[in-house]
C-alpha positions as CSV (number, residue, x, y, z in Angstrom):
1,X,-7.2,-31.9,-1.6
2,X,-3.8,-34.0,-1.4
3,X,-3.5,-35.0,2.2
4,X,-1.1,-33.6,4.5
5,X,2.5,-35.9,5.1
6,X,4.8,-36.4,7.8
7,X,8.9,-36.5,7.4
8,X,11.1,-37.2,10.3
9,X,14.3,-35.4,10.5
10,X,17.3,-37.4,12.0
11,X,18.9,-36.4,15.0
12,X,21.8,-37.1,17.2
13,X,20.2,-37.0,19.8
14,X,17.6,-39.5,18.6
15,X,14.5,-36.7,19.0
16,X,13.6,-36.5,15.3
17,X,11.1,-33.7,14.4
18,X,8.0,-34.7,12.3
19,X,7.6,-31.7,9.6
20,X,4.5,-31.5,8.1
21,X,4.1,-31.2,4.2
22,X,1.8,-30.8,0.9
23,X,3.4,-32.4,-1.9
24,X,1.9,-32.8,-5.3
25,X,4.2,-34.2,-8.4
26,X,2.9,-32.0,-10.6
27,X,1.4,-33.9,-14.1
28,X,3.9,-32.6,-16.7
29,X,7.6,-33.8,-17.4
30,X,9.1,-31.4,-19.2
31,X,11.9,-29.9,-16.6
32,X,9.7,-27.3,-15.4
33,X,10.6,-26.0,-11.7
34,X,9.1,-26.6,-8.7
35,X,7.1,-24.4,-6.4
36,X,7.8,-24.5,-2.7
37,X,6.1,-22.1,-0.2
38,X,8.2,-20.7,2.3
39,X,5.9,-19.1,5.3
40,X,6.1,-16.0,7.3
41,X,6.9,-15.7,11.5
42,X,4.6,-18.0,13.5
43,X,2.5,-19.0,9.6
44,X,1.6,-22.2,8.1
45,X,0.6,-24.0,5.2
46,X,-3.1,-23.5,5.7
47,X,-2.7,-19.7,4.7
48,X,-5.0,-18.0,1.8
49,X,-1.7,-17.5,-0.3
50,X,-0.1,-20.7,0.4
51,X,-3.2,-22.5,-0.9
52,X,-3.6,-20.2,-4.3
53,X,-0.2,-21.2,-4.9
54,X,-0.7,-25.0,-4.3
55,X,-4.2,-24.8,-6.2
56,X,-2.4,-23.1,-9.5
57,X,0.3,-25.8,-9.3
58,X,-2.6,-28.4,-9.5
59,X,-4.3,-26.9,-12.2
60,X,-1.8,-26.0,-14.5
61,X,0.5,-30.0,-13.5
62,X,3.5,-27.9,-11.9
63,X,4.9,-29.6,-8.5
64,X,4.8,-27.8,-5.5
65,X,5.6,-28.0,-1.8
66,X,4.2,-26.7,0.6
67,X,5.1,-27.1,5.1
68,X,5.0,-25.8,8.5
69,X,8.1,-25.5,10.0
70,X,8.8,-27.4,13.7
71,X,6.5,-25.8,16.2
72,X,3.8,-24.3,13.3
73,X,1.0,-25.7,12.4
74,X,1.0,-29.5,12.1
75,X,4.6,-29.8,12.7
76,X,5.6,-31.3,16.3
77,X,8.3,-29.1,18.2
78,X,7.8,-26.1,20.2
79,X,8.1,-22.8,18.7
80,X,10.3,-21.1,21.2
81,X,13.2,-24.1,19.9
82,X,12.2,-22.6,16.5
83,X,15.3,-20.3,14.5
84,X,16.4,-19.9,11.0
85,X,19.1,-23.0,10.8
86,X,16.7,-25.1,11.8
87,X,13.8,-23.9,9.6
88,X,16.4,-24.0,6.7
89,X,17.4,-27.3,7.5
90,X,13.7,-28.7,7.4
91,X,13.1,-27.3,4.0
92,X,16.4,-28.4,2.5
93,X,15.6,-32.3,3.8
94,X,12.2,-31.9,2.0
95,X,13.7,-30.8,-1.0
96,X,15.9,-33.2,-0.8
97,X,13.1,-36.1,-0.8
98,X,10.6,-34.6,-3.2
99,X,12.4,-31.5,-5.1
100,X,15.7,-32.4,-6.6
101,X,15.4,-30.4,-9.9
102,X,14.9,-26.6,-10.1
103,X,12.8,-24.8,-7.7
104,X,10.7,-21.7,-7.5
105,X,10.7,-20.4,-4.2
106,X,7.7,-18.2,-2.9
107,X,8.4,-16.6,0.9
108,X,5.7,-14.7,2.5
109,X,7.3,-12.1,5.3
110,X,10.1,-14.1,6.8
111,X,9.9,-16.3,4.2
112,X,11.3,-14.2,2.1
113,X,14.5,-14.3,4.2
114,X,13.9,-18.1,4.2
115,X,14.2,-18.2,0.7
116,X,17.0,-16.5,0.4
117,X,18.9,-18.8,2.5
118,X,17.7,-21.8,0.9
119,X,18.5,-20.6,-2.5
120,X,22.1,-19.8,-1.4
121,X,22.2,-23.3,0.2
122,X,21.4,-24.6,-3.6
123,X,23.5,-24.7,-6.6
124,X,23.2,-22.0,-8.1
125,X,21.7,-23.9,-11.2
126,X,18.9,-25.1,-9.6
127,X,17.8,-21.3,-8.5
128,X,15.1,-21.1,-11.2
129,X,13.9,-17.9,-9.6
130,X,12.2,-16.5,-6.0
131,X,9.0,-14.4,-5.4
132,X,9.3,-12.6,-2.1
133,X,5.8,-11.3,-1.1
134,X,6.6,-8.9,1.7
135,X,10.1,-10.3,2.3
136,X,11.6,-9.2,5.8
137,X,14.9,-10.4,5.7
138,X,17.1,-8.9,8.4
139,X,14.3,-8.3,10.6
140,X,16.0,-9.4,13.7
141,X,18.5,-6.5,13.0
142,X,16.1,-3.7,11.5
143,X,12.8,-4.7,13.4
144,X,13.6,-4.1,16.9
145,X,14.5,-1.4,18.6
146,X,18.0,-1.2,20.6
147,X,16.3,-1.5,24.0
148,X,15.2,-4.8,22.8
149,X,17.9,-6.4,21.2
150,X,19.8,-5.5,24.5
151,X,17.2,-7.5,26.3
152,X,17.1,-10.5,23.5
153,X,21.0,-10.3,23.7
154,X,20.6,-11.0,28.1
155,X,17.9,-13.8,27.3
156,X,14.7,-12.1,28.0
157,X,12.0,-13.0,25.5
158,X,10.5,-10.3,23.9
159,X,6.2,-9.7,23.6
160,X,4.8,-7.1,20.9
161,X,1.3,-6.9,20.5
162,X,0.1,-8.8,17.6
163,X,-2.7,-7.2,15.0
164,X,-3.6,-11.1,13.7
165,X,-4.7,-12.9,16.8
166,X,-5.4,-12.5,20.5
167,X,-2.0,-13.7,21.9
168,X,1.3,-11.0,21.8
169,X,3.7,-12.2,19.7
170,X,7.0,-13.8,21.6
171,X,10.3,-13.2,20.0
172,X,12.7,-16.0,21.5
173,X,16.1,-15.1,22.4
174,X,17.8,-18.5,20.5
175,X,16.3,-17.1,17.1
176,X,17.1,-13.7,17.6
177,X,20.8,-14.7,17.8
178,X,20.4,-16.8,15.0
179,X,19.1,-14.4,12.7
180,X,22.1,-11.8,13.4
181,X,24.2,-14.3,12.4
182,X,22.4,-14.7,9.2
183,X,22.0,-11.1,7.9
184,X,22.1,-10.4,4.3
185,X,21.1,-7.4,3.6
186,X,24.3,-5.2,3.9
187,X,26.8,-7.3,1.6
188,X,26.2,-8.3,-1.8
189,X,23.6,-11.7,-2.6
190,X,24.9,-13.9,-4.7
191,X,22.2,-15.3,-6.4
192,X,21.3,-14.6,-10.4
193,X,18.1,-15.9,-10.9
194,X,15.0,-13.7,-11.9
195,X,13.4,-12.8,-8.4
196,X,10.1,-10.9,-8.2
197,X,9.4,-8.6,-5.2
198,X,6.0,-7.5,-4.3
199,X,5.4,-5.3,-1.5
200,X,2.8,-3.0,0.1
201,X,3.2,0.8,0.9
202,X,0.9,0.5,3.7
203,X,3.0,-2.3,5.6
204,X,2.5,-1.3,9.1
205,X,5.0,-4.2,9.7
206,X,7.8,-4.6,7.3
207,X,8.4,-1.2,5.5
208,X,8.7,-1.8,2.0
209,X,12.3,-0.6,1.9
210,X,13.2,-3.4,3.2
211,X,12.1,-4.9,-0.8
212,X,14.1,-2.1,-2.1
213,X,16.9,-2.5,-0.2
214,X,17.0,-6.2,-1.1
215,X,16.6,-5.8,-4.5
216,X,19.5,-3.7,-4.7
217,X,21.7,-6.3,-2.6
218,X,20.7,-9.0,-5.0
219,X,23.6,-9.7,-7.6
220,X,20.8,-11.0,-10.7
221,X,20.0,-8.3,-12.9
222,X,16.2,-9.4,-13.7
223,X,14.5,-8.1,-10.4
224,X,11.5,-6.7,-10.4
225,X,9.8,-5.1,-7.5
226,X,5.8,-4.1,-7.6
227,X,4.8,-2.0,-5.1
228,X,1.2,-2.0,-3.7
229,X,-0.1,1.4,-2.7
230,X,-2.8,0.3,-0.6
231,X,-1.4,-3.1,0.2
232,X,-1.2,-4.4,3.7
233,X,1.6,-6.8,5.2
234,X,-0.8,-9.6,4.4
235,X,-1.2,-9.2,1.2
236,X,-3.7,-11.7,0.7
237,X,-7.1,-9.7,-1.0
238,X,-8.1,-11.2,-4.5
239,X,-6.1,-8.6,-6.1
240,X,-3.1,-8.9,-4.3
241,X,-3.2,-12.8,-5.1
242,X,-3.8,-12.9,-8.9
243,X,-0.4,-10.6,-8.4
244,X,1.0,-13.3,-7.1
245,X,0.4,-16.1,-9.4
246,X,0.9,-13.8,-12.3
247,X,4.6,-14.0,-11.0
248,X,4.5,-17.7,-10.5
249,X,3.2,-18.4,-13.8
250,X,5.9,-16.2,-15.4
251,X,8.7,-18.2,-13.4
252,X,7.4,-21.2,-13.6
253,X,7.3,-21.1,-17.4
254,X,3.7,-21.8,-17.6
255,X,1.9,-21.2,-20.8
């Protein structure tokens, strides 16, 4: 298993954050893209999907990235600092290092907004194509209710109970904000690369409109969206993965 890496991010203030990474170079050099794996809200690398990606790359020589954002994982910081900008700006400096060419990206729930804003941060020739596996972007707007943005808007951190571990799940005012000031969904995305969507019709946390609506946004004309009947938010049964890396292999070029 290639060994985890650390990359510390300059500041101005001097308090560089060390992010957490999975690189492999990949074995073939014929221009192919790389993958890089964007994680959902409070996620890391050391997911089920994350790690079929990152195995397929190995087996088949692509290069692939994969990270925990500051505060996740093995990445120093403190999640309630956590927001968007600076999630972006962690994955654009490890592109940066070990990604220069095209890139795949893969986003798993808020990762899919992730990708989205990385790609547009990209020229647009290096946006080989995207793979949203229950993408949620927007949810800052759509995913609370007005009661609570009122509250987020005054400072007060939000709790919602949380179906994948013991703890409630703490929404932080700082990334609220930053998310409403990132929202997509109701303008036109310009981005023209193939982009796969694959969503499940028994999300009980990100309705899979939200995929629709995107793919509708989306300015490319080669979007595809596969919706799971029985598939859960997760999206990470056997079945459910072999739909994933069916997509990666078609983007990635693989034969």
């Amino acid at each position: 298993m290639t060994e985890t890496r650390f990359h510390t991010l300059a500041a101005k203030d001097g308090q560089g954050r060390r992010i957490a990474h999975r690189f492999t170079p990949g074995a073939k050099d014929d221009g192919a893209p790389a993958l890089v794996f964007l994680p959902g809200y409070m996620s890391d690398m050391a997911g089920s999907k994350a790690q079929a990606v990152f195995d397929w790359a190995e087996a088949n020589g692509r290069a692939c990235l994969l990270l925990d954002y500051s505060g996740c994982g093995e990445s120093e910081g403190d999640f309630a600092d956590g927001s968007l900008s600076r999630w972006r700006e962690e994955v654009l400096a490890l592109l940066e290092i070990h990604c220069p060419g095209p890139v795949v990206f893969i986003g798993s729930s808020m990762g899919g907004w992730m990708m989205l804003l990385c790609a547009l941060a990209l020229r647009p020739e290096r946006r080989a194509g995207l793979i949203g596996i229950a993408p949620a972007p927007d949810f800052t707007e759509w995913g609370y209710s007005e009661a609570d943005k009122a509250k987020l808007a005054e400072g007060e951190i939000i709790y919602e109970p949380n179906a994948y571990g013991p703890e409630p799940t703490p929404t932080y005012p700082g990334l609220w904000a930053d998310g409403q000031k990132l929202l997509l969904l109701d303008a036109p995305i310009a981005i023209d690369c193939p982009v796969r969507l694959l969503h499940g019709q028994a999300d009980p946390d990100v309705p899979h409109k939200v995929s629709l609506r995107l793919a509708a946004a989306l300015h490319s004309a080669d979007v595809q969206v596969t919706l799971i009947k029985d598939g859960d938010h997760r999206l990470s049964r056997p079945a459910d993965i072999a739909l994933i890396l069916r997509a990666v292999a078609e983007l990635a070029g693989a034969a």
